[in-house]
C-alpha positions as CSV (number, residue, x, y, z in Angstrom):
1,X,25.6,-25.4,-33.6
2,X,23.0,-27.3,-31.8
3,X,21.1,-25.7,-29.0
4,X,20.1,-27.5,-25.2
5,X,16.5,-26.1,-25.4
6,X,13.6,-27.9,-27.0
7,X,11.8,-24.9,-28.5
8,X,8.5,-27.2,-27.6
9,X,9.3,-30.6,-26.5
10,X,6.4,-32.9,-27.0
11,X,3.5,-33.4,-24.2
12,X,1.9,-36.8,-22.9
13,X,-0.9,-37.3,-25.3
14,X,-4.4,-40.0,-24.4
15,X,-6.2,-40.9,-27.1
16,X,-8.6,-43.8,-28.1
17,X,-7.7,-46.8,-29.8
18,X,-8.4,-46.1,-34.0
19,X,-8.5,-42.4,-33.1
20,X,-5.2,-40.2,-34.6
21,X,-2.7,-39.1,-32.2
22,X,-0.6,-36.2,-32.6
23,X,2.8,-35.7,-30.6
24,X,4.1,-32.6,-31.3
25,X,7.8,-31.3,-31.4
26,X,9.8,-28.0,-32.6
27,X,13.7,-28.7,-32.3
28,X,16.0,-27.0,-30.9
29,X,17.2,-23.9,-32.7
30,X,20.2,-25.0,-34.7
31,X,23.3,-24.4,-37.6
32,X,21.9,-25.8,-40.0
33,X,18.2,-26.3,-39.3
34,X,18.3,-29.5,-37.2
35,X,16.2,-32.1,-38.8
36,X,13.7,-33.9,-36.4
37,X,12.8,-38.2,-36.1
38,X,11.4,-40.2,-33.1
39,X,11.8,-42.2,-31.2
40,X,9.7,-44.8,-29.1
41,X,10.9,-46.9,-25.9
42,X,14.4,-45.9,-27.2
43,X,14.3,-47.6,-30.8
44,X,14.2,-45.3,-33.6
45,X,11.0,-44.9,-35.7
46,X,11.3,-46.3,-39.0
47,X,9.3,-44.6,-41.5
48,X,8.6,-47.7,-43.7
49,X,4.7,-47.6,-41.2
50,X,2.3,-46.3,-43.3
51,X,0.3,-45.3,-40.3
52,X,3.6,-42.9,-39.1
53,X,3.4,-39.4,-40.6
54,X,7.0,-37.5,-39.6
55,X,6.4,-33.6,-40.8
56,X,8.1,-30.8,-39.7
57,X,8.6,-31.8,-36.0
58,X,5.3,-34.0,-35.3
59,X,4.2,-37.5,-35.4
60,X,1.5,-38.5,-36.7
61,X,0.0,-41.4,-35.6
62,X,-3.5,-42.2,-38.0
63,X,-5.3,-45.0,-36.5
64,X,-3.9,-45.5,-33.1
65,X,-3.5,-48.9,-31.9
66,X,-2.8,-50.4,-28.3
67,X,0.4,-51.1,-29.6
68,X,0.9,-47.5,-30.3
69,X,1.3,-47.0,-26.5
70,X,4.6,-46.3,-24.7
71,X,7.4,-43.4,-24.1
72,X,8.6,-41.1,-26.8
73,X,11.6,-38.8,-27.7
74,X,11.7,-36.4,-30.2
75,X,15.5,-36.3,-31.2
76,X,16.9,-33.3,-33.3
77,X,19.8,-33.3,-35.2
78,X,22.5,-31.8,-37.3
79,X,26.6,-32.2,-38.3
80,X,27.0,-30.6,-34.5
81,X,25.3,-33.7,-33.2
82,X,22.0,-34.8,-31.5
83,X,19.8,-33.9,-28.6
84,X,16.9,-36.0,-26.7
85,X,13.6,-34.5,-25.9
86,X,12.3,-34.7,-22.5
87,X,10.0,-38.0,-23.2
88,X,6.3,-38.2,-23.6
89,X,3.8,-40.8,-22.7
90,X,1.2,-41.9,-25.4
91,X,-1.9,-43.4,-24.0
92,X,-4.2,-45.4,-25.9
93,X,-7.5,-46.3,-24.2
């Protein structure tokens, strides 16, 4: 079982270049607990950048960077399958 409804989907988020960002993100209630990853301008995350923190639902961004800018989903999932976030915009000045 995978729920519709985003229990928080993330907000847009401004920040300053070098500054952390936080986007945050609780899934979908689920059967089993859906696990949570992200995803920015459509292409998943890989968690291979040190600067990427994944932890139970948010990302963590440490030292932001201009590049860091640009639309992103939270996307929950389990065995019933996987559900999209509404997206949020992360602004770097």
């Amino acid at each position: 079982v995978l729920r519709e409804d985003f229990r928080q989907p993330p907000g847009d988020v401004v920040v300053v270049a070098g500054e952390p960002a936080v986007l945050e993100c609780v899934p979908p209630r689920g059967h089993p607990e859906p696990s949570v990853s992200w995803k920015k301008n459509g292409a998943r995350l890989s968690d291979k950048d040190e600067r990427l923190t994944i932890r139970g639902g948010k990302l963590m961004v440490a030292s932001t960077r201009k590049s860091d800018a640009g639309v992103y989903v939270c996307v929950a999932t389990n065995v019933a399958g996987e559900r999209d976030s509404e997206p949020a915009e992360l602004v770097v000045f």
